[in-house]
C-alpha positions, 0 to 999 in steps of 0.5 A: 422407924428404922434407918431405911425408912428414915431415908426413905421418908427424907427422900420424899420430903424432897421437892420432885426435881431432887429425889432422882437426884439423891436416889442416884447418889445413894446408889454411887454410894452403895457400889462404891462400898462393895468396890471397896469390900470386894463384893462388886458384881463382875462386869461384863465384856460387851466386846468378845475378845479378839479370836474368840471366834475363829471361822466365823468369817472367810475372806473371799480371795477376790477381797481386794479385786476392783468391783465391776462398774465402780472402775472410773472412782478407782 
């Protein structure tokens, strides 16, 4: 039996409530090891960076005149 399935065969002797639990430690784990090598996967940006879009969006020049019907809560 080789290491991995030793794990694997752990994992399921566990009752159901902690096998989510040791999968998600197993996983820290091993991403903790690639930081450490320098073998982590780039992440991402979720968020463009600030000028990555120009024209994009136009401000009218009208922006900041007060809209009709809304003057009594100005």
């Amino acid at each position: 039996m080789t290491d991995e399935q030793a794990l694997i065969a752990e994992i399921h002797n566990l009752p159901q409530s902690k096998q989510a639990e040791a999968v998600d430690a197993a996983i820290r784990l091993i991403k903790k090891l690639a930081k450490q090598n320098g073998k982590e996967p780039m992440k991402k940006s979720r968020r463009p960076k600030a000028g990555s879009m120009p024209g994009l969006f136009k401000i009218m020049p009208d922006f900041d005149d007060p809209i009709p019907g809304f003057e009594e809560y100005m």
